[in-house]
C-alpha positions in Angstrom: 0.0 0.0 0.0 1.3 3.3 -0.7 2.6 5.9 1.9 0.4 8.4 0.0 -2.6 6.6 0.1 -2.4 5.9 3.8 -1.7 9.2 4.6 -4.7 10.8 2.8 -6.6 7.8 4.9 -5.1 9.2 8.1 -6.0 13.1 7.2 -9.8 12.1 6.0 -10.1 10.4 9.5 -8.8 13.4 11.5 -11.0 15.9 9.6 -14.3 13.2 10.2 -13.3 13.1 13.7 -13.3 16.8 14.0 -16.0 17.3 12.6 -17.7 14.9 14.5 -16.6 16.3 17.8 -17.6 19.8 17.0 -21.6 18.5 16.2 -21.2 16.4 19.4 -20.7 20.0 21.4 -23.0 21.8 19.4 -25.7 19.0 20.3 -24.8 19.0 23.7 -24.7 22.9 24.1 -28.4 22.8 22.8 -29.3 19.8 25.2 -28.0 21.6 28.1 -30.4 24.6 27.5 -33.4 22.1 26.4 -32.6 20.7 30.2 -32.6 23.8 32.4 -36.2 24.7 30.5 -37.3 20.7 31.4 -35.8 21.2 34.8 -37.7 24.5 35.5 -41.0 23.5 34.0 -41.8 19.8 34.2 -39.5 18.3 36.7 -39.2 20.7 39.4 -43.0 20.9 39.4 -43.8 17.2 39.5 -41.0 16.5 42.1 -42.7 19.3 44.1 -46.1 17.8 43.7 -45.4 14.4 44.8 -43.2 15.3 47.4 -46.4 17.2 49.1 -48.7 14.5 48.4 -45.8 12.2 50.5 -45.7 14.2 52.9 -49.2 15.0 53.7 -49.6 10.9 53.6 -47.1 10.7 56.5 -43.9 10.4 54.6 -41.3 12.7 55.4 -39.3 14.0 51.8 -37.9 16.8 51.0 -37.1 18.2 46.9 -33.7 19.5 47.0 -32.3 21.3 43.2 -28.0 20.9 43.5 -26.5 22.2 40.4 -28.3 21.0 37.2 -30.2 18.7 38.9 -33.6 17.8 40.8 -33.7 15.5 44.1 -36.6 13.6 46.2 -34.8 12.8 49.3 -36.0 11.3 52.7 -35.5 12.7 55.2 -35.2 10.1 57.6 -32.2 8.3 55.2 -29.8 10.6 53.3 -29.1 7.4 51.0 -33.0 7.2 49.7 -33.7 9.2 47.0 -34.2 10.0 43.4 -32.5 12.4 40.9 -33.2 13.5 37.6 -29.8 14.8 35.8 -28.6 15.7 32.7 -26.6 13.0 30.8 -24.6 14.6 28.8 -21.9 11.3 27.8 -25.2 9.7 25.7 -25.8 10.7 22.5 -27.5 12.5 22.3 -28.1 13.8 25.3 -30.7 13.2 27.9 -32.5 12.7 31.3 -31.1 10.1 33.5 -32.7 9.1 36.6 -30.3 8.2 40.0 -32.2 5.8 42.2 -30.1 5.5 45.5 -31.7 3.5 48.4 -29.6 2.1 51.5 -30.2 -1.1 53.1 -29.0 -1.8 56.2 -24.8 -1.5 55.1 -25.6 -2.2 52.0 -25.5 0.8 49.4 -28.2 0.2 45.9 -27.7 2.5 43.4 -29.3 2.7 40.3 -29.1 4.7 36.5 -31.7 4.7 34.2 -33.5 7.2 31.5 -36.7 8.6 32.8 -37.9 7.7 28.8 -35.9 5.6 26.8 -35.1 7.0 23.5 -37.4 10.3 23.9 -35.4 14.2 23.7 -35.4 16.5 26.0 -38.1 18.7 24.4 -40.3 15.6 24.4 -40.7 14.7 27.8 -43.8 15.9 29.2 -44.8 15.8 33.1 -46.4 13.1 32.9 -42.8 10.8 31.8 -41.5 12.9 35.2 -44.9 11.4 37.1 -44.5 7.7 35.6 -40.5 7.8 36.6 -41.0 8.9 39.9 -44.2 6.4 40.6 -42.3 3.5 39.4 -39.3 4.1 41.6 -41.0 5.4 44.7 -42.6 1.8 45.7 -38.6 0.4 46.4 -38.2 3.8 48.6 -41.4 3.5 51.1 -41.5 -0.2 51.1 -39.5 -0.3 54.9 
């Protein structure tokens, strides 16, 4: 094979790599604004709302919002809870779910999307609701 050839090969799989890279941030950009508008409109709200319908059924839960992120915490275990967070290392990019529940010494944590497949802009409140439902039961079952 010639030096030539392989060189050209080399170049033309810099250039794709560039130019895949640069899309890859421009995606991600976008996806990080698309997230502080789900955050602020659908998540924060639903997390909210189920967190007072806990606690008025006896449970005690608290919504905390770290950086870029939305958390239903117990407050009677700081290892319980569940978090909705940007993912930006998919792509593209999208809303992971954290499950975290202790038992006993015993540590589970969990990753999963809150809608497999779906973009940011998609998810409504109700793909929030049926996230949180479905991993609520494993947090109040003690």
């Amino acid at each position: 094979m010639e030096v030539s050839e392989i060189r050209r090969q080399v170049r033309a799989a810099i250039e794709s790599a560039r130019r895949d890279a640069r899309e890859r941030r421009v995606r991600t950009d976008r996806a990080a604004l698309e997230y502080q508008d789900f955050l602020r409109d659908r998540a924060v709200p639903v997390f909210q709302t189920v967190a007072a319908a806990l606690v008025a059924e006896g449970y005690r839960f608290k919504i905390f919002t770290p950086a870029d992120s939305v958390r239903l915490a117990s407050e009677t275990s700081s290892t319980d809870f569940i978090e909705l967070a940007l993912d930006p290392a998919s792509d593209p990019p999208g809303v992971i779910g954290r499950i975290s529940r202790g038992r006993g010494s015993r540590l589970v944590d969990r990753e999963r999307p809150v809608r497999e497949g779906t973009p940011i802009l998609d998810l409504s409140d109700e793909d929030v609701l049926a996230f949180v439902m479905t991993e609520i039961a494993a947090l109040l079952e003690r």
